[in-house]
KEKE-658845 format. One line per field, with one value per residue: x, y, z of N, C-alpha, C in turn; residue in one letter. Coordinates in nm, 3 decimals. Example, Ala and Ser with C-alpha at 12.3 -4.5 7.8 and 13.67 -1.06 7.14 Angstrom:
<atoms>
n_east	c(1.319,1.285)
n_north	c(-0.569,-0.225)
n_up	c(0.780,0.708)
ca_east	c(1.230,1.367)
ca_north	c(-0.450,-0.106)
ca_up	c(0.780,0.714)
c_east	c(1.320,1.290)
c_north	c(-0.330,0.003)
c_up	c(0.780,0.787)
rest	c(a,s)
</atoms>
This chain:
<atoms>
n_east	c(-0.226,0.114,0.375,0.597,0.888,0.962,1.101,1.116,1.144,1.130,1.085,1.269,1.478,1.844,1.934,2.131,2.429,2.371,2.059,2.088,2.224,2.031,1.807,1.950,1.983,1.725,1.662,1.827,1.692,1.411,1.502,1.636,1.434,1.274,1.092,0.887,0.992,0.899,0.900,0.834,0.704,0.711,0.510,0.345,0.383,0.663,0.783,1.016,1.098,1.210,1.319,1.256,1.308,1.604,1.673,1.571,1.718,1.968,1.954,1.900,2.164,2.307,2.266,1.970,1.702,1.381,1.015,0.777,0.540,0.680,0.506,0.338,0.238,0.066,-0.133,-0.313,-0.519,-0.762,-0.791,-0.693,-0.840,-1.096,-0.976,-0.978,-1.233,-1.353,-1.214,-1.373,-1.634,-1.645,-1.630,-1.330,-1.253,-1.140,-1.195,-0.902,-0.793,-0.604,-0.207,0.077,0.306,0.089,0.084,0.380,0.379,0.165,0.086,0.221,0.090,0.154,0.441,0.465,0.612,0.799,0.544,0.406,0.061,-0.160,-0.448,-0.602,-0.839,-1.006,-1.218,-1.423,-1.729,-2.017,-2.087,-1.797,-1.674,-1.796,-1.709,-1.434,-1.399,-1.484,-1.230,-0.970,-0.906,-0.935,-0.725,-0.754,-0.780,-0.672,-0.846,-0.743,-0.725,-0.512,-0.252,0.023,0.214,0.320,0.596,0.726,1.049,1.266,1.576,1.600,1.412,1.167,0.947,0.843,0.606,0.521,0.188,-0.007,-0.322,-0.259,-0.199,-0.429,-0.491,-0.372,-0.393,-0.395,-0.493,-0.346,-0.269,-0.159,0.192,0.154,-0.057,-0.071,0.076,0.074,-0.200,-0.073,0.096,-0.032,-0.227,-0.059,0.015,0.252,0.447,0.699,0.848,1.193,1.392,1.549,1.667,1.568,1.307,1.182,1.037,0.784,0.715,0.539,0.253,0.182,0.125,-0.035,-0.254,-0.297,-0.406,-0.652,-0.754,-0.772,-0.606,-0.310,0.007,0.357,0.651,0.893,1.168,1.410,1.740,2.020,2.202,2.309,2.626,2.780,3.167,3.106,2.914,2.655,2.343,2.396,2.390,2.336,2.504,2.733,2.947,3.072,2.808,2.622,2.559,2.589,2.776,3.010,3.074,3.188,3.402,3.550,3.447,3.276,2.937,2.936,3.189,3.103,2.876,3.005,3.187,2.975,2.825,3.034,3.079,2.848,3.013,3.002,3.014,3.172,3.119,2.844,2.544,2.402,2.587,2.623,2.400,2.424,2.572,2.409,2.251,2.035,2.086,2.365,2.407,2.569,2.516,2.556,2.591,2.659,3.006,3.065,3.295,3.388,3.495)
n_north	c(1.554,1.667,1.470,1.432,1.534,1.631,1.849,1.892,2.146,2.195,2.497,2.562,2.652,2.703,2.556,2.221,2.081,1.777,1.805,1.939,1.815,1.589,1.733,1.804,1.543,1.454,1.658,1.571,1.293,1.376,1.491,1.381,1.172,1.306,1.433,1.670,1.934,2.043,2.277,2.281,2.413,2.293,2.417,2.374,2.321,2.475,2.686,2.943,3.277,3.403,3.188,3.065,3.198,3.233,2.968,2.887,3.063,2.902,2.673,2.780,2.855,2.659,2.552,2.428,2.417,2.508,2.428,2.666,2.828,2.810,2.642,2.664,2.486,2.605,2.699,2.529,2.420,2.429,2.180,1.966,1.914,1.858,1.616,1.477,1.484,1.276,1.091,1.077,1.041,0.781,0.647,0.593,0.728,0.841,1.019,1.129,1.099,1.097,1.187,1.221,1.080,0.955,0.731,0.642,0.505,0.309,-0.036,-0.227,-0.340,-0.667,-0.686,-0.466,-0.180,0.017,0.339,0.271,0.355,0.201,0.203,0.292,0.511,0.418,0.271,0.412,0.501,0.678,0.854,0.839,0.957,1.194,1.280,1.329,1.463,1.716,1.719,1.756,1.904,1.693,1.480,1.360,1.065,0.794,0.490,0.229,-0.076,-0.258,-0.382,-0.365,-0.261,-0.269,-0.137,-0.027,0.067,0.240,0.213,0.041,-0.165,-0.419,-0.330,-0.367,-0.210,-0.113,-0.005,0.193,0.347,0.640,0.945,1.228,1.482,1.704,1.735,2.021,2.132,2.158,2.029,1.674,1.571,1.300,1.283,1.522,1.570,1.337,1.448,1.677,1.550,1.442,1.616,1.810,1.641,1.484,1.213,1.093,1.061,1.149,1.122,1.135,0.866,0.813,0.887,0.672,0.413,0.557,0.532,0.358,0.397,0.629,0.499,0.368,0.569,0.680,0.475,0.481,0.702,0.681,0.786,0.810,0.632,0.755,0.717,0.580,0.702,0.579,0.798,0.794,0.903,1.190,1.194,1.289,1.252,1.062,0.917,1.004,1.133,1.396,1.734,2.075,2.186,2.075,2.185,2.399,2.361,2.489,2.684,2.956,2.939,2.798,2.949,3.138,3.008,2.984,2.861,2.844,2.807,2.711,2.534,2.342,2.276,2.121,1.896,1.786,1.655,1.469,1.349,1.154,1.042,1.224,1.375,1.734,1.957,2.098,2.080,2.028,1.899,1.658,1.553,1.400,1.169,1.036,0.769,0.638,0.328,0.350,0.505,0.566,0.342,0.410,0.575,0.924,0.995,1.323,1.542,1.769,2.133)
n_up	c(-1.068,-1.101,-0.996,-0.696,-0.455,-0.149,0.101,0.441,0.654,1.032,1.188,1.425,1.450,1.322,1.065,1.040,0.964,0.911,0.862,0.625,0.439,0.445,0.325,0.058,-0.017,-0.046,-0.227,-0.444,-0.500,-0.614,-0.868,-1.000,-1.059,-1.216,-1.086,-0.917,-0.653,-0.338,-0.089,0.263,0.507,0.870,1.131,1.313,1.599,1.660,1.595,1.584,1.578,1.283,1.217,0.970,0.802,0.823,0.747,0.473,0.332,0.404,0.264,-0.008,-0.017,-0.034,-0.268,-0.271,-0.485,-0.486,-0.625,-0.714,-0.445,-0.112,0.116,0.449,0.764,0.944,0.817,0.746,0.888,0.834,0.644,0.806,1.025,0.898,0.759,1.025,1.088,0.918,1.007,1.271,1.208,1.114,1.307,1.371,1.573,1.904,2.257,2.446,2.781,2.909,3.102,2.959,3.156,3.270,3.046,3.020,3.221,3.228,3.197,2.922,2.613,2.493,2.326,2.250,2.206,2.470,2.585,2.400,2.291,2.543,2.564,2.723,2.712,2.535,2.552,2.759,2.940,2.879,3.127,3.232,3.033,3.036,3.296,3.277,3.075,3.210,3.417,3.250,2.876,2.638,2.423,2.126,1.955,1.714,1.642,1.676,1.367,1.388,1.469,1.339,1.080,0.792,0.541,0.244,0.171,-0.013,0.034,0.300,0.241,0.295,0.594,0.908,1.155,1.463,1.496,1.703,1.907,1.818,1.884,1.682,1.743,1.982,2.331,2.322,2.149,1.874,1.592,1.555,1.453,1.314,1.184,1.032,0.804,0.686,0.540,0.444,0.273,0.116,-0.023,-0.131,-0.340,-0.353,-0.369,-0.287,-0.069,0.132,0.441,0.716,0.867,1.139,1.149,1.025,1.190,1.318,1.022,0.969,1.085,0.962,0.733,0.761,0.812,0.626,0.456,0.525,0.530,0.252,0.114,-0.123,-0.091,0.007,-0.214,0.004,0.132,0.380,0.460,0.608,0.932,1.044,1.203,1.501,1.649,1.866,1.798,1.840,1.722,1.583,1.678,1.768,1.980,1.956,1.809,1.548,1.316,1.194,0.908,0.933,1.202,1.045,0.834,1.014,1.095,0.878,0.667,0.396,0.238,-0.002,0.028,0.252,0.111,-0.099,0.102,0.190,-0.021,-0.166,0.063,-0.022,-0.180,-0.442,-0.696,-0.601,-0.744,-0.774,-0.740,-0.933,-1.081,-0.933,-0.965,-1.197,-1.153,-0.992,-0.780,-0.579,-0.513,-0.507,-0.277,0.061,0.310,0.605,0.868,0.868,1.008,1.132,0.993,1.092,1.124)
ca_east	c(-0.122,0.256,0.445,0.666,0.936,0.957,1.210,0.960,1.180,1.071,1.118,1.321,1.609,1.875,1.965,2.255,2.473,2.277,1.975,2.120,2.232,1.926,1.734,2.024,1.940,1.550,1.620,1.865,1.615,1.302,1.539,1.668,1.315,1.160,0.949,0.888,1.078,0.840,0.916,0.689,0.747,0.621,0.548,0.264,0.417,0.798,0.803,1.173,1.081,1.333,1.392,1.242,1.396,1.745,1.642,1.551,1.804,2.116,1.903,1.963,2.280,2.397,2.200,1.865,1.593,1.267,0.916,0.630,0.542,0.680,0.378,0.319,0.116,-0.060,-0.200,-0.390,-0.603,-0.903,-0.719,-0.663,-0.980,-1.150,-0.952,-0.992,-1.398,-1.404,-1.229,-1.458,-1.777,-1.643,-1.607,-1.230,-1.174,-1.189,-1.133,-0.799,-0.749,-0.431,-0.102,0.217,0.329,0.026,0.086,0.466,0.360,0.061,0.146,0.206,-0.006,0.247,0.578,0.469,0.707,0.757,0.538,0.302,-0.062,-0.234,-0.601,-0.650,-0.975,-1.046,-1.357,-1.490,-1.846,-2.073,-2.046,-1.663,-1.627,-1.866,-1.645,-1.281,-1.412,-1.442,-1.099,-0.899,-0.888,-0.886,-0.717,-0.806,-0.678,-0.715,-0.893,-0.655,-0.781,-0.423,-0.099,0.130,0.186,0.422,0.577,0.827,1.170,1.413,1.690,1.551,1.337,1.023,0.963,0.692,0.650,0.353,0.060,-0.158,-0.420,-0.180,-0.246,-0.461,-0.461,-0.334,-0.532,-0.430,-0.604,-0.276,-0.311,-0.020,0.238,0.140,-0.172,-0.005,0.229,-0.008,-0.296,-0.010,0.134,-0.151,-0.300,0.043,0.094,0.386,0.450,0.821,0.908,1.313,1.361,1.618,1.611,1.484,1.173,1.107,0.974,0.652,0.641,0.380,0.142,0.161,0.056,-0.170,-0.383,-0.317,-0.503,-0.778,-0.851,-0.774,-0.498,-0.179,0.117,0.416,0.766,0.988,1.343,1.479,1.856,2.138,2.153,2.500,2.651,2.945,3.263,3.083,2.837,2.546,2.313,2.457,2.326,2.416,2.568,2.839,3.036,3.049,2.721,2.557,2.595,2.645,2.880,3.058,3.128,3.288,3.539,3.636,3.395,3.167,2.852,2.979,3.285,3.032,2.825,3.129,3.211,2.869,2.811,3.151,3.015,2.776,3.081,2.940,3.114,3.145,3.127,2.750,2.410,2.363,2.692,2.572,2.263,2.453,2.635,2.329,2.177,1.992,2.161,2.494,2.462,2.634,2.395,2.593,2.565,2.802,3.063,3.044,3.408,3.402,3.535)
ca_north	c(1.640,1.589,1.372,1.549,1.506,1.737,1.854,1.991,2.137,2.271,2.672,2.596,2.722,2.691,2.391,2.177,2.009,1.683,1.845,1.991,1.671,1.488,1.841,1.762,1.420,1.471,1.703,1.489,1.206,1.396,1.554,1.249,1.113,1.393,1.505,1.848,1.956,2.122,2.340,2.311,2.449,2.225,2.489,2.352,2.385,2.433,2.802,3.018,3.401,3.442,3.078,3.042,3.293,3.180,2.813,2.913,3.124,2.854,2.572,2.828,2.851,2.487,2.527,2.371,2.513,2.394,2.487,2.722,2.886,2.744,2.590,2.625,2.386,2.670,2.780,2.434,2.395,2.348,2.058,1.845,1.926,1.772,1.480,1.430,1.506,1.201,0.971,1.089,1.012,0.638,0.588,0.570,0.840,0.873,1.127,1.038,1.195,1.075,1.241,1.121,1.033,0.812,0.657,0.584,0.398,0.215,-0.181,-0.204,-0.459,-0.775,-0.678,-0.353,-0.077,0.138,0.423,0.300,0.390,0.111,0.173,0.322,0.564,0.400,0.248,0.526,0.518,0.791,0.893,0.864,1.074,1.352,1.335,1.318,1.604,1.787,1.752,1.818,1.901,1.550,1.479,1.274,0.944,0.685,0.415,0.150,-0.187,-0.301,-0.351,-0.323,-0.228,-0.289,-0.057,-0.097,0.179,0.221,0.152,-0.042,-0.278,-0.399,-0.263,-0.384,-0.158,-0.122,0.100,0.210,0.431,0.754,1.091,1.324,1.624,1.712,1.837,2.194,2.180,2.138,1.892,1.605,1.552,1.193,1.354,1.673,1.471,1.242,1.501,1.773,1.489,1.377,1.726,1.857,1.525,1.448,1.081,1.043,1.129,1.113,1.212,1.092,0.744,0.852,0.872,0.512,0.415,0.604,0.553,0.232,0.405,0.752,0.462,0.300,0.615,0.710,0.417,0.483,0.841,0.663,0.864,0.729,0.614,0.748,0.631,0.618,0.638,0.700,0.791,0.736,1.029,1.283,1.209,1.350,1.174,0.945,0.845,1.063,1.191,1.556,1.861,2.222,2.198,1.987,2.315,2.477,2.254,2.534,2.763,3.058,2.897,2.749,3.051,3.208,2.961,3.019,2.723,2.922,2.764,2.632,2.418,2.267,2.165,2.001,1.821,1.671,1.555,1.381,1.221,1.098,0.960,1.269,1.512,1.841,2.085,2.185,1.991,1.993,1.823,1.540,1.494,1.311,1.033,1.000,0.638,0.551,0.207,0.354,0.573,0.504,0.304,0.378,0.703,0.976,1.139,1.490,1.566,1.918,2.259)
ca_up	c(-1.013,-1.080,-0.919,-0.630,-0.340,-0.047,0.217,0.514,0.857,1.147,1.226,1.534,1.472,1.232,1.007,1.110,0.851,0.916,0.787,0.494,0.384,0.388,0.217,-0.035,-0.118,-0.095,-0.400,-0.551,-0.534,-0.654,-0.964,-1.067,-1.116,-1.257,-0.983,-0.875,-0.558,-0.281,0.050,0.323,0.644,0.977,1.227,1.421,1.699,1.713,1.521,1.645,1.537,1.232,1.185,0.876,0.683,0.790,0.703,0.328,0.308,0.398,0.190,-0.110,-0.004,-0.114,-0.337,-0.271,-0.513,-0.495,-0.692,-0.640,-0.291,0.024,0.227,0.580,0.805,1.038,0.724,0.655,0.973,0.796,0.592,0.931,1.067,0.750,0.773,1.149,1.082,0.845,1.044,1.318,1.097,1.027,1.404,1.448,1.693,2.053,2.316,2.557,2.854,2.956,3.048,2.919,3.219,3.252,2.958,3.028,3.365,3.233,3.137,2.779,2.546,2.476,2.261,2.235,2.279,2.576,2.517,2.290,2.391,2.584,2.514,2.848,2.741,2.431,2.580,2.832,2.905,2.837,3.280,3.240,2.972,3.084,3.484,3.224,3.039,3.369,3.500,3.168,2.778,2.550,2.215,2.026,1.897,1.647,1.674,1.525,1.429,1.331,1.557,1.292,0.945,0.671,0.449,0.144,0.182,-0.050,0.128,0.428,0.214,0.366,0.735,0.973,1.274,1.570,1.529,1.825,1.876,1.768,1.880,1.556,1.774,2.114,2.438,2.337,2.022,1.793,1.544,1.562,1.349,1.204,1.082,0.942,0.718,0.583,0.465,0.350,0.135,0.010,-0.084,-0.265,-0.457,-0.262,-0.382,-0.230,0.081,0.132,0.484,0.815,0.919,1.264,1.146,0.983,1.329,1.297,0.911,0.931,1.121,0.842,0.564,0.718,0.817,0.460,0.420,0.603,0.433,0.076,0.024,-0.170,0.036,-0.059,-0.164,0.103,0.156,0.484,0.483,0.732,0.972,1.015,1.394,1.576,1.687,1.946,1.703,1.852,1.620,1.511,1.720,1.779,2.059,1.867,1.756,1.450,1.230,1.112,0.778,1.012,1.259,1.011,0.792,1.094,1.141,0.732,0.607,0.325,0.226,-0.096,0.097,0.313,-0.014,-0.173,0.177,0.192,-0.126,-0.117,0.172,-0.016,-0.246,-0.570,-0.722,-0.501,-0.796,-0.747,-0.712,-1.101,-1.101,-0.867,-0.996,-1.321,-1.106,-0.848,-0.806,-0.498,-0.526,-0.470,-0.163,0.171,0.397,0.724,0.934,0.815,1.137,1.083,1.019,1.175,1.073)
c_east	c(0.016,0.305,0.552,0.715,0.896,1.097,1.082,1.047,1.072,1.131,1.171,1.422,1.709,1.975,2.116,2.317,2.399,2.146,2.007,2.149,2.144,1.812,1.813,1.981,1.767,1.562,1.708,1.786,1.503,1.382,1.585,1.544,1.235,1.079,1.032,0.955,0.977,0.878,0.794,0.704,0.641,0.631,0.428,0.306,0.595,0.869,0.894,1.105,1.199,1.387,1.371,1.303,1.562,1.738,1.647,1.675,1.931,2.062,1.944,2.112,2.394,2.349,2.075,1.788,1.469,1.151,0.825,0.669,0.577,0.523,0.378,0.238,0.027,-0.137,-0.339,-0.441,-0.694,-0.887,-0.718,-0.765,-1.086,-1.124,-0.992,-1.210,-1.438,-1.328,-1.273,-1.581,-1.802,-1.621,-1.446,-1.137,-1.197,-1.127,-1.060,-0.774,-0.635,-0.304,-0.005,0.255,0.248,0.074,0.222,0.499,0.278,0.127,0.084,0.123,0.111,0.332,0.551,0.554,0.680,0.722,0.427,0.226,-0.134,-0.382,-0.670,-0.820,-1.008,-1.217,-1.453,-1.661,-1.899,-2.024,-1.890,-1.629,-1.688,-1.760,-1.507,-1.305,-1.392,-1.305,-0.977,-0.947,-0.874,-0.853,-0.776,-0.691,-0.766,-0.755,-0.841,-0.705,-0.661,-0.308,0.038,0.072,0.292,0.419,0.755,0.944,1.257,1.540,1.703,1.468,1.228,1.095,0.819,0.695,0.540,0.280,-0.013,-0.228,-0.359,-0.246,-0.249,-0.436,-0.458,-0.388,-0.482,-0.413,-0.409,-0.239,-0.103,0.013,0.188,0.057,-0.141,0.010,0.141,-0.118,-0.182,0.025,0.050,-0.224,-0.162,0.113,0.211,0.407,0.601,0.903,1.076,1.330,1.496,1.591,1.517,1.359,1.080,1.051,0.818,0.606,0.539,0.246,0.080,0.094,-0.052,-0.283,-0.366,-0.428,-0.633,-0.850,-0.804,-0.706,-0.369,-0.100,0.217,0.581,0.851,1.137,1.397,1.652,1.930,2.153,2.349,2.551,2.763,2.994,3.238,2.951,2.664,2.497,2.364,2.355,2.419,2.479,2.710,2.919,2.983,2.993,2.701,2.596,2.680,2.772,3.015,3.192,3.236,3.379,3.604,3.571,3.295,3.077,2.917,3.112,3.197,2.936,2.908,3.131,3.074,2.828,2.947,3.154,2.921,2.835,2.999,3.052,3.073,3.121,2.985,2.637,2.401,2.473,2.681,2.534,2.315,2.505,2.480,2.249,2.168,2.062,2.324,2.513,2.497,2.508,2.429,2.560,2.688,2.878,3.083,3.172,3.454,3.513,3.662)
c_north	c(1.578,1.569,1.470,1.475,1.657,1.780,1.947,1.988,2.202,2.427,2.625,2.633,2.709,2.560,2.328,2.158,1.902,1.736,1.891,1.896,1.614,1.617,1.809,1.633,1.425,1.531,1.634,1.345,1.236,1.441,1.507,1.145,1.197,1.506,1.702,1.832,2.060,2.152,2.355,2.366,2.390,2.310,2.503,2.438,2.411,2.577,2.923,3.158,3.408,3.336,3.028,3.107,3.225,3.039,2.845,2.963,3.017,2.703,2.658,2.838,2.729,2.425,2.408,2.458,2.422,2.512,2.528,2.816,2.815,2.754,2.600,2.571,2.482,2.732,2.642,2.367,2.328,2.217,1.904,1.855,1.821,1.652,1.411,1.394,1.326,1.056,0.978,0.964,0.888,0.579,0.538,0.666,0.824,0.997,1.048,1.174,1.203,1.127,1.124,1.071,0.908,0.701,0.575,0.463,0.332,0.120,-0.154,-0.321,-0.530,-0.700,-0.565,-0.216,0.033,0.295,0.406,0.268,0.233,0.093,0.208,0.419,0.533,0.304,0.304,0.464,0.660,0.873,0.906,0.989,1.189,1.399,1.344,1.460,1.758,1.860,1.821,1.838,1.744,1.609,1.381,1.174,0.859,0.588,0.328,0.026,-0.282,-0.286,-0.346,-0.282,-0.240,-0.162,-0.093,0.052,0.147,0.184,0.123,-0.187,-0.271,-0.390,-0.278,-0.310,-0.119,0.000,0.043,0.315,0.532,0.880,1.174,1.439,1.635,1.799,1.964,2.186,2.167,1.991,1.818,1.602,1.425,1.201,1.429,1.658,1.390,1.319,1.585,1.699,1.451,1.505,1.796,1.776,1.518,1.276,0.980,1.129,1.093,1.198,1.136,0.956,0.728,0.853,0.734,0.469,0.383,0.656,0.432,0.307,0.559,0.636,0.433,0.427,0.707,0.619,0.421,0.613,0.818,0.732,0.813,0.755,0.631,0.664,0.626,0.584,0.723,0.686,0.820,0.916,1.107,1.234,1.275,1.228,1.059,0.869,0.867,1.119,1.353,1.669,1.971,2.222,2.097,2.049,2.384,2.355,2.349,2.641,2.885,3.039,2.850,2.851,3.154,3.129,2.934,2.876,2.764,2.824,2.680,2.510,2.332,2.176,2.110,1.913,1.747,1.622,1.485,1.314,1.106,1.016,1.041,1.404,1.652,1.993,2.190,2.059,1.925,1.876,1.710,1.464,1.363,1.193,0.932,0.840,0.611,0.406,0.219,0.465,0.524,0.474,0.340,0.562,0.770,1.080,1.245,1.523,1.721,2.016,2.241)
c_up	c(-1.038,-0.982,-0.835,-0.518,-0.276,0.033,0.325,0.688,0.903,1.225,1.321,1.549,1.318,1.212,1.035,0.959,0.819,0.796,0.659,0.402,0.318,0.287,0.072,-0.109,-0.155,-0.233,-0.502,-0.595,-0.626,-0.820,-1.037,-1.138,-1.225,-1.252,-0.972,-0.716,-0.476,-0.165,0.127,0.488,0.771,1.071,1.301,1.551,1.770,1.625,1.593,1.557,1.408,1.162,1.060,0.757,0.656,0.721,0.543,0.296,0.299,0.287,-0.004,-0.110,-0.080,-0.184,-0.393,-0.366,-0.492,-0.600,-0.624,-0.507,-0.159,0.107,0.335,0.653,0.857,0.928,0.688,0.755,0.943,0.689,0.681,0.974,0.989,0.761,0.929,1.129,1.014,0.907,1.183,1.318,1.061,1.172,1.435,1.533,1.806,2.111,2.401,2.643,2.947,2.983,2.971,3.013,3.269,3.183,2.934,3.150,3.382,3.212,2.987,2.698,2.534,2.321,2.206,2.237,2.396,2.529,2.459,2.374,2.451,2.553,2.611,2.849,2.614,2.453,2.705,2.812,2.895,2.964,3.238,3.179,3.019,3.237,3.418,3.188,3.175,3.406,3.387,3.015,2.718,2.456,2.213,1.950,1.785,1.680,1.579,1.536,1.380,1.452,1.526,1.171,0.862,0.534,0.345,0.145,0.070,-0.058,0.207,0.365,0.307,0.520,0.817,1.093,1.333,1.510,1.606,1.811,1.867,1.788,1.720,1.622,1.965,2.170,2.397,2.216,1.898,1.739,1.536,1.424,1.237,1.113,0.973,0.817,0.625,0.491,0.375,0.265,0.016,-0.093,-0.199,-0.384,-0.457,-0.267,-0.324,-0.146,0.106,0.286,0.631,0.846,1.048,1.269,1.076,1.100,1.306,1.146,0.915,1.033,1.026,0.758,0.592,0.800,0.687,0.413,0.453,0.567,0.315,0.045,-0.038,-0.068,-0.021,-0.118,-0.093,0.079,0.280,0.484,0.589,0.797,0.959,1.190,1.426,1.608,1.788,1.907,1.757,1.735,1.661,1.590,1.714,1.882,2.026,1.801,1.713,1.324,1.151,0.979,0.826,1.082,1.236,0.862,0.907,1.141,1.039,0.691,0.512,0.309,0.092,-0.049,0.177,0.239,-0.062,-0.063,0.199,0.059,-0.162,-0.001,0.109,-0.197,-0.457,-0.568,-0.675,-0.588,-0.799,-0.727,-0.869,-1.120,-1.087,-0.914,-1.135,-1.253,-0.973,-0.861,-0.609,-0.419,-0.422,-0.303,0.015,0.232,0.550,0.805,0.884,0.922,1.045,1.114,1.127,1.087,1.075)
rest	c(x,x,x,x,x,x,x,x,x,x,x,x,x,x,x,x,x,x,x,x,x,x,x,x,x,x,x,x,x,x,x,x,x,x,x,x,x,x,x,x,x,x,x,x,x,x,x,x,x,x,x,x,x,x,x,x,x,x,x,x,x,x,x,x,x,x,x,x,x,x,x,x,x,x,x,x,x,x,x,x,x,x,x,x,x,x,x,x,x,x,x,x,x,x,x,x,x,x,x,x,x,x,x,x,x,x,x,x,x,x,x,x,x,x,x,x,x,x,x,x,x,x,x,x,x,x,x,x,x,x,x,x,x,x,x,x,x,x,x,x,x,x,x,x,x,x,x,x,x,x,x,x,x,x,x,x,x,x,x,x,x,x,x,x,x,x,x,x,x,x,x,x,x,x,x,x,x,x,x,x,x,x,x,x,x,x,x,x,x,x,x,x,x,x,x,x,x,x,x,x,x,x,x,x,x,x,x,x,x,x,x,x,x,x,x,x,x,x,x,x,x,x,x,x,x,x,x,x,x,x,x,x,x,x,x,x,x,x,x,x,x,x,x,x,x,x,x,x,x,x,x,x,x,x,x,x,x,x,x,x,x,x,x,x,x,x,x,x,x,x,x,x,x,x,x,x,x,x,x,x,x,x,x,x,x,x,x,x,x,x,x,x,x)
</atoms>
């Protein structure tokens, strides 16, 4: 399968500047290599009536293209299922019946982060689980035999960061994201992921259950996020972000593509334009304030 980046939101609404940004460099990374450029839409569980259309729609706008059919996850059930089945089958699943709130007021394992799972029903006996089952729904977790993992970034360099037993699919039957992410990449030959820094975090525990269903790990690069004036990351409630919002205060879609790729220190005349000066190497490492309308 050829080689391929991605850009993959979430239907909840519509795309900020932030986001457009990093959709921007995802395809200036994958187009600079080569690769194919794929749309995938994550809409487990976070799907706005409408939101997808506008999303495509302002991504063409500043001129994102990508190849093929946009993908959606609720379409690839039996994909995660499959994978969950097989690391079932090898013994690293359990059922957890934990809330969150449990899990933020249990004691954590030593230098663990607040948050990460303790291990609280990872050894249930047979009685437990039959009187857990009872009272609520379980997901299901990994059974990790690792407490970290190392992974190599682009522009982070190496990155070691905890894995615990990680929710595959949550008590109401919707499979988690870390899962999602790792089979969809693996199945569309998705070899370089370019995607917010926000999410380096919870990239060592994506490789290493890549590793664990033998699937390639891909290349990463997480880039610097967009913030507002007090150096929050960038939301909607932060003015006029979006394509829409931004057109009504006389900001067309094409001025907003020049002003972010001149953020990102490239010439503002189109994407194609970019793509000739673009080097990895050279792009800002720092967060970029979102000048405003």
């Amino acid at each position: 399968m050829t080689c391929a980046g991605r850009f993959a939101p979430s239907p909840s609404g519509e795309l900020h500047v932030g986001n457009l940004r990093t959709a921007i460099l995802a395809w200036l990374f994958a187009r600079s290599t080569g690769r194919r450029f794929l749309l995938r839409v994550e809409d487990l569980d976070r799907a706005r009536a409408g939101a997808e259309a506008v999303q495509l729609r302002d991504l063409a706008a500043v001129g994102v293209t990508w190849d093929g059919a946009v993908v959606r996850q609720t379409d690839r059930e039996l994909l995660y299922t499959a994978a969950i089945g097989e690391l079932a089958t090898a013994g690293l699943t359990y059922e957890c019946f934990c809330t969150r709130r449990e899990i933020q007021e249990a004691p954590s394992a030593p230098h663990a982060p607040q948050g990460a799972y303790p291990g609280t029903c990872r050894g249930l006996s047979a009685a437990e689980l039959e009187f857990r089952r009872s009272t609520r729904p379980a997901a299901i977790r990994l059974r990790s035999s690792v407490v970290e993992w190392t992974v190599e970034d682009v522009l982070h360099g190496t990155f070691t960061g905890v894995v615990d037993d990680f929710v595959l699919r949550r008590n109401d039957g919707v499979t988690a994201y870390n899962l999602a992410v790792v089979v969809d990449d693996a199945e569309q030959g998705i070899d370089q992921v370019v995607r917010g820094d926000d999410l380096l975090p919870s990239t060592p525990r994506q490789a290493y259950l890549a590793s664990l269903l033998n699937m390639p790990v891909p290349e990463y690069a997480h880039v610097p996020l967009v913030v507002n004036a007090d150096g929050a990351r960038l939301a909607k409630r932060d003015g006029a972000v979006t394509l829409g919002d931004l057109a009504a205060v006389g900001l067309p879609a094409k001025a907003v593509q020049r002003t972010i790729l001149e953020s990102l220190g490239l010439p503002g005349e189109s994407l194609e334009a970019a793509l000739e000066g673009f080097s990895p190497a050279g792009l800002p490492r720092d967060p970029w304030v979102w000048p405003g309308a």
